[in-house]
N, C-alpha and C positions, 0 to 999 in steps of 0.2 A: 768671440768678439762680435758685435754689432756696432752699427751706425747710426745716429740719429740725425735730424736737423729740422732743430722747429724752427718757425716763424716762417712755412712755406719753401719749398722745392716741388717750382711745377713741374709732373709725368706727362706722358700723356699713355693711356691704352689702345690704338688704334690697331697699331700692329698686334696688338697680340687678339685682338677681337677678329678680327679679319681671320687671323690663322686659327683659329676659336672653330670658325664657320668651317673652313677650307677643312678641316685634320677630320670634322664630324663628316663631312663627305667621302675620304680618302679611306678611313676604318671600315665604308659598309658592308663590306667585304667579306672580309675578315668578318664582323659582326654575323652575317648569314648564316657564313659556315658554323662558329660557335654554337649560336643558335638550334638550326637542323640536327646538329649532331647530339644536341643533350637537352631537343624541345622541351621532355616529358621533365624533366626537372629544372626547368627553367622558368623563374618567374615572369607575372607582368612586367615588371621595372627591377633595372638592375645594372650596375657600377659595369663598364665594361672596361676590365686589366685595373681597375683602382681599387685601392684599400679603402676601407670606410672609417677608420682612422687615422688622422691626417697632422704631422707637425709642420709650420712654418714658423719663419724667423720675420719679424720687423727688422728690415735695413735701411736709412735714412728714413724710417718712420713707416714702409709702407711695405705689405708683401703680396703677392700674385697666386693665386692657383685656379684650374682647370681641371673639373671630372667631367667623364661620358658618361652618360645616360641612355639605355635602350629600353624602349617601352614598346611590346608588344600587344597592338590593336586586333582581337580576334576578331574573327567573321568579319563581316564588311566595312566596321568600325572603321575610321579614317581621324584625320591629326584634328578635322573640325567637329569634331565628338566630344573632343575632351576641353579641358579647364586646366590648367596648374595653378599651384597656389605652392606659396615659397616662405617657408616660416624659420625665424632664427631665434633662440632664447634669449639672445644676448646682443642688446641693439648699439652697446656702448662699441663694440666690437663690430660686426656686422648689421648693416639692415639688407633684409632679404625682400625688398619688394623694389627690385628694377636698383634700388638707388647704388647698389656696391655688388652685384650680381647683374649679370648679360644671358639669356638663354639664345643661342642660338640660331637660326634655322632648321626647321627639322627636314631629316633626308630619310627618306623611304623608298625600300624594297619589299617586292611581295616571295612571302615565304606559302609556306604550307599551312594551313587554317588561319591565313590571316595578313597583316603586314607588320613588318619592320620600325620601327623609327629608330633615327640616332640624332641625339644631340648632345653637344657643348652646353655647362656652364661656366662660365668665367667667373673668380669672387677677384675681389680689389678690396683688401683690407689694410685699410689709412686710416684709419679712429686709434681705440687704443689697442691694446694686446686683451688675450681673455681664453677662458675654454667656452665652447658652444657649440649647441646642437642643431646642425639644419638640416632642414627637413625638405622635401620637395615631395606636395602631394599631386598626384593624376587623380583626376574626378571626372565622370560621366559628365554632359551640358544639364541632367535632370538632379544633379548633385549626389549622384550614388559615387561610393567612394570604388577607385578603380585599381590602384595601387600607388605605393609611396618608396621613396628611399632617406633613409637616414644616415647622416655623415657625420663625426664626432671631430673637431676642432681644437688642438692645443695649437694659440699661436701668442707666443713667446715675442717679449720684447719691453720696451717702455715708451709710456706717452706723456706730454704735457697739453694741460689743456685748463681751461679757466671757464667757471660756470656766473653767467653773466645775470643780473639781480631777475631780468625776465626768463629766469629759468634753460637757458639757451646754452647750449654744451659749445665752445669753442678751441677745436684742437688745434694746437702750432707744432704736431708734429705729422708730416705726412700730407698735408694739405697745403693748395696753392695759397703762394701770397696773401690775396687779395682778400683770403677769409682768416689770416692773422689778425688781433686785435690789435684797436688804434686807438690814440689817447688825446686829446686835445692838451694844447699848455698848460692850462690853467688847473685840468686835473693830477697831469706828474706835477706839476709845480706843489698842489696841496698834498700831496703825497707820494713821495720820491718814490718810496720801498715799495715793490710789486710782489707779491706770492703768490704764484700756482700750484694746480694738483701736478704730481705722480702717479702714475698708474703703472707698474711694473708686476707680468709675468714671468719666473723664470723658467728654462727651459724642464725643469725636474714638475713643472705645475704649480708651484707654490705661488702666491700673491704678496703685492704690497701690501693687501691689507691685514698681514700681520709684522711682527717686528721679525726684518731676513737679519741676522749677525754674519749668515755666511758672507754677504756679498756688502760690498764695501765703496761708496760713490768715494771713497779718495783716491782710488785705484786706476779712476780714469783718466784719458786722455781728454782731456776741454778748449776746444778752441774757440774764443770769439770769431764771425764774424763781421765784417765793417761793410755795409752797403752803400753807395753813394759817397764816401770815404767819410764816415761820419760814425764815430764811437761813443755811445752812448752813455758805456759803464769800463770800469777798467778790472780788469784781469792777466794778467802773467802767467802762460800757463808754465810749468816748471819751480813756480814759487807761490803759488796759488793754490789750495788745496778745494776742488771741486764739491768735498763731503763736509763743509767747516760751515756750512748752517744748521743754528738750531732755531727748532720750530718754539714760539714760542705759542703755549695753552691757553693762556687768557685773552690774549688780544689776537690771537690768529695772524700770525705773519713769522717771516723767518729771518728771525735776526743773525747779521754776518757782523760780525766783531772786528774785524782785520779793515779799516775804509779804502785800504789801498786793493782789496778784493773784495768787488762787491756784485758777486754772483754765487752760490751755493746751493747746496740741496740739502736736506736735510733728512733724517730717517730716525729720530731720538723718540723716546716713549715719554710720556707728562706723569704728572703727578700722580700716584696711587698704582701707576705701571698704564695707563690707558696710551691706545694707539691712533693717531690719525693720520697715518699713510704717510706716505715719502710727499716734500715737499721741495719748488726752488723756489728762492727768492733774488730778485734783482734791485737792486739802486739803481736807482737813475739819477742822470747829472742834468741837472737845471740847466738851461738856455741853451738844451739842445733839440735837432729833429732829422730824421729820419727811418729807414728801414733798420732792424736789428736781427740778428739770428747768429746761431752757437751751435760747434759739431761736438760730439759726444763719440770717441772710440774706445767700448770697452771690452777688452781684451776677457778681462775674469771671468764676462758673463757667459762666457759659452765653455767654457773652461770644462772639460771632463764630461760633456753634451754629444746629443748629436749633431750638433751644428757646428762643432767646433771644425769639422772638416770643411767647410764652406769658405775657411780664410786664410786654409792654408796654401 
C-alpha cells in the first residue's frame, strides 16, 4: 500500500536536516576506529554502514533518505582542497545540484597519514518515482579527480504531473500547494475535461511506460478532497470506479463515460496495440472555484514487496 495526494501537501525538512548535521558529528568515532583498523584497504570515499543499493517508497507522493560519506584527505590535504560535484541521471526523479539533496557540514579528525571527513547527504525525493544513478564526485580545486561514490536508486511509487506548452514539468504530487496548477474561468469554462500524465514505478522495477496488467487502478481506494468546502467534480468512492478512464489516441484526453464520476485513470493501449502511459482525467463543473486534491490508497501496489511491511 502507498499514499498519494496531489495538488500539494506542504512538509517541511528541517528536522531531519538538523539531525543530518548532528548524526555526521556523533559517527566520527566510530568512523576512526573503522578506518585505522582496515587503512590499507580502505578507499578515498566510501559509504559508511550503507548499501549502495537503495529502495524507497513514495508516500503521499514524497520519500526521505540519508547516506554517510567518509572521504579521506591524505597528507595535509584539508576540506578547502577539494570541489564536490553531485550528478543524477535522472532529473525527472532527482536533481542533484543543491535542489533535492543537502550536503552537510563536514566534521574532521586527524588520523594516521592524513584527515578524516564525515558527512551527511540528505535526498528529498517529491517529483516522480524512477530508477537512478547518483554519483558524488571529490575533485582536487586543480580539477584532478580524487575519488567518487556511486549509489543506485529504485524508488517506487506514482506521480501526477502536467507538462505546461512552455515546456515546464509541473508535479501535483509531493509538492507544496502553491506550485499546483491554476486555471482561470474562462479557460475550465472552454474546456471542462483536464488530462494528466502518470508516471508509475512498481516496486519489482517495472514502469508505466509499458502496458502493467498486473496492477489494477480499480483496486484503489479514491477519495476526493474538498478545500475551502468547495467540490469541484463528483465522485463516490464505493460506486465510482477509479480505473474506468479510457485514454482516448487521437484527441489526447481521457474520456469518463459514467457523468455522475468524473475523475479516472486510465492505462488502455491504442490502436495497432501502441502505449501512452497511465493517464487521469478530470471534469470539471462550471461556475465553480477553488483549491482541489484527491487521496489514493493502494493496497495491491506493495502487495508481495518489500514495502509491503511498512503498513502493516
Amino acid at each position: 500500500m502507498f499514499e498519494s495526494v496531489p495538488l500539494g501537501m506542504a512538509r517541511t525538512t528541517l528536522i531531519v536536516l538538523n539531525a543530518a548535521i548532528l548524526f555526521a558529528g556523533a559517527l566520527a568515532t566510530d568512523q576512526i576506529e573503522l578506518y585505522d583498523s582496515a587503512r590499507a584497504e580502505t578507499p578515498r570515499c566510501y559509504l559508511v554502514g550503507e548499501e549502495d543499493q537503495r529502495s524507497l517508497l513514495l508516500n503521499n507522493g514524497a520519500a526521505e533518505d540519508m547516506i554517510e560519506v567518509s572521504v579521506f584527505a591524505e597528507g595535509s590535504l584539508t576540506e578547502s582542497d577539494f570541489n564536490i560535484v553531485q550528478k543524477s541521471n535522472n532529473d525527472r526523479t532527482l536533481l542533484a545540484d543543491d535542489t533535492d539533496t543537502i550536503i552537510s557540514p563536514w566534521v574532521s579528525d586527524s588520523v594516521e597519514g592524513g584527515t578524516l571527513y564525515n558527512f551527511t547527504v540528505t535526498f528529498e525525493f517529491d517529483k516522480c518515482p524512477g530508477n537512478l544513478d547518483y554519483t558524488l564526485e571529490v575533485s582536487k580545486k586543480d580539477g584532478t579527480p580524487y575519488c567518487d561514490i556511486d549509489v543506485k536508486y529504485l524508488i517506487a511509487g506514482l506521480c501526477v504531473y502536467n507538462v505546461e506548452p512552455s515546456g515546464n514539468v509541473v508535479y501535483m504530487t509531493g509538492r507544496p500547494g502553491e506550485e499546483a496548477p491554476a486555471w482561470g474561468y474562462e479557460e475550465v469554462y472552454a474546456a471542462l475535461d483536464k488530462t494528466f500524465s502518470v508516471y508509475i514505478v512498481f516496486p519489482d522495477g517495472s514502469t508505466s511506460d509499458a502496458p502493467f496488467d498486473k496492477y489494477d487502478f480499480s483496486t484503489m481506494q479514491f477519495s476526493p478532497l474538498a478545500y475551502h468546502q468547495q467540490v469541484a467534480y463528483d465522485f463516490t468512492p464505493g460506486t465510482c470506479d477509479p480505473g474506468a478512464g479510457e485514454y482516448n489516441y487521437q484527441e489526447n484526453y481521457v474520456h469518463l463515460a459514467n457523468p455522475a464520476c468524473q475523475i479516472g485513470f486510465s492505462q488502455n493501449a491504442g490502436p495497432g496495440g501502441q502505449f501512452a502511459g497511465a493517464h487521469i482525467g478530470i471534469n470539471f463543473e462550471p461556475y465553480r472555484a477553488g483549491d482541489l486534491g484527491f487521496k489514493i490508497v493502494w493496497d495491491e501496489f506493495t502487495e508481495g514487496s518489500e514495502f509491503e511491511q511498512m503498513f502493516e
